[in-house]
N, C-alpha and C positions, 0 to 999 in steps of 0.2 A: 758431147751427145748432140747431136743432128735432129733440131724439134722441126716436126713434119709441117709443110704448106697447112692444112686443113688444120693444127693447132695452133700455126701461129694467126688464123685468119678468128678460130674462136677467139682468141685471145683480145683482136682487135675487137673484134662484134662487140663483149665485154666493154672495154673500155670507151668505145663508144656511145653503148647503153647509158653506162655512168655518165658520162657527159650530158647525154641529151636528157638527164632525166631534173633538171630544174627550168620551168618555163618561162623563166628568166630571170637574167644573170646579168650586174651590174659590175665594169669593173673602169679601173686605168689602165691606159695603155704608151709603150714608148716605142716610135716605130724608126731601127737603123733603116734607112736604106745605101748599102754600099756603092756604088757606079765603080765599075772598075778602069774603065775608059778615062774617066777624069781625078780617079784615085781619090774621092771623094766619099764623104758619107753623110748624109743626110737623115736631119734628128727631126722626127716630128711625135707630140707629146697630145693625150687629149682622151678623153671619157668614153666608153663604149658600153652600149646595152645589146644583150642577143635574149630576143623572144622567141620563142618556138615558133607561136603565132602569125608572127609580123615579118621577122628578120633579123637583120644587123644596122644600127645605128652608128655610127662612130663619128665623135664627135669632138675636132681635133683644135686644141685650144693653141698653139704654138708648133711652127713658129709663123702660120697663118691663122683664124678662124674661120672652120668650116664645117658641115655637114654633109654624112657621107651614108644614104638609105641603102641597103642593099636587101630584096626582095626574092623571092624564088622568081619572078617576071620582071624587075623594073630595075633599075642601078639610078640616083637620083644624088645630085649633089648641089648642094647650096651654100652659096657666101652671101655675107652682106649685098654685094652688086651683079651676082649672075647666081642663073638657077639652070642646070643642066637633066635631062635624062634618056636615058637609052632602054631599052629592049632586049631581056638579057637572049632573049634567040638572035636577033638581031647584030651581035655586036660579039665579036671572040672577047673583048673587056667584058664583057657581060658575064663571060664565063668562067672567066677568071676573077672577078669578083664573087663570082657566089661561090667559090673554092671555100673562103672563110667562112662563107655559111654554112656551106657542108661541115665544115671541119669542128666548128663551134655549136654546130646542132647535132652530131656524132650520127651524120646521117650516112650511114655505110654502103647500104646500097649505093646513092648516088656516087660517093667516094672509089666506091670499087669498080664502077663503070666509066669513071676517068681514070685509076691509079692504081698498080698493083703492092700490094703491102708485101714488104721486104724483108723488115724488121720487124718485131715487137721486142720489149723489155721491158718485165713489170716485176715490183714487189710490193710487198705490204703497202708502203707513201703513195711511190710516184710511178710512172710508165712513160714511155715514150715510142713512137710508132713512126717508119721511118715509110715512103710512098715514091715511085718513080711514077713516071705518067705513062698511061695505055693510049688514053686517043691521041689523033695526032693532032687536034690542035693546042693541050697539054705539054705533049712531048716538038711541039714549036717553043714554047715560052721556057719551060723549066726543065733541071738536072733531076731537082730531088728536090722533096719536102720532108721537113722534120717536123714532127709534133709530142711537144711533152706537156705535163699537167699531172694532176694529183686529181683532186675530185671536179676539178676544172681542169681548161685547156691553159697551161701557163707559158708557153713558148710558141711561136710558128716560126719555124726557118724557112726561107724558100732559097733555095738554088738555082738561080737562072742559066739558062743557054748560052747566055752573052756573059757567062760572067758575073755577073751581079748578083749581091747579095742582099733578102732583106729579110728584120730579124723583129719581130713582133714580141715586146714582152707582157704578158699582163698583172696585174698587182690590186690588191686589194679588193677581190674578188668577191660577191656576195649574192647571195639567190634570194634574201630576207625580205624585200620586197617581191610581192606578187601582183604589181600593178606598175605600168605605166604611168608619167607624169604627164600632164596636160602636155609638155613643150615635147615628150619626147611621142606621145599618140598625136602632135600636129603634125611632126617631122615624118614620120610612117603613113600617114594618110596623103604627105606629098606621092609617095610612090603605088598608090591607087591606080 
């Protein structure tokens, strides 16, 4: 049976809803990235909080430390010895980092204005939503995104242009806290 464009887009609306509906969400995160060029994979391991409010934090304990603000205007990143930030107009990385804020705040409009939904597949548990890109500086960087999860987002696949793969998993996911920690509202107030 042939499920029509306009069902499968309620379906994602849905699913989205769910998502965005805890204003914040603490979890772990273990991020492949494949290089296909060097036949290489790269592991990086580390904490991340997404606030409705604020953003995305992510904050990556191995196998460097760093922090990683991602705002609807600002991309801001800090180690120990360098502090960086960008303009997310300003910068196509800009745009492409707030891809995961879209995606982790199930912010649909914005989602649908870069990316047309292809897939859905949902039951009772879990769903999963599959996205090629619309604009073109999207459809420069990536093939395809995969995103699955239950009452959180628990996967992001990205498919790149070139080849590469990278594979976001999350884990022990929680919304129990409805507050910010001093270190992580210092870290968000960097990207002011």
């Amino acid at each position: 049976m042939q499920v029509s464009l306009a069902a499968t887009i309620d379906q994602a609306r849905d699913i989205f809803s769910q998502v965005s509906a805890a204003p914040i969400v603490h979890a772990q995160f273990e991020q492949r990235k494949q290089l296909s060029s060097l036949n290489k994979t790269y592991v990086s391991k580390g904490a991340v909080v997404f606030s409705k409010q604020r953003g995305v934090l992510w904050q990556m304990h191995s196998p460097v430390q760093a922090d990683l603000v991602v705002t609807p205007q600002k991309v801001v990143q800090k180690t120990q010895r360098t502090f960086s930030q960008i303009n997310v107009q300003q910068s196509p990385y800009g745009s492409v980092a707030t891809l995961f804020l879209q995606l982790m705040a199930g912010d649909e409009k914005a989602l649908a204005s870069n990316f047309n939904i292809v897939r859905v597949n949902q039951n009772q548990q879990n769903w999963d939503v599959t996205l090629t890109p619309k604009s073109s500086l999207f459809k420069q960087l990536f093939k395809q995104v995969d995103v699955k999860g239950a009452r959180f987002v628990n996967q992001i696949v990205i498919q790149e242009k070139d080849n590469n793969l990278t594979q976001i998993n999350f884990s022990q996911q929680t919304s129990q806290s409805q507050n910010l920690t001093v270190q992580e509202n210092a870290l968000f107030q960097l990207a002011k």
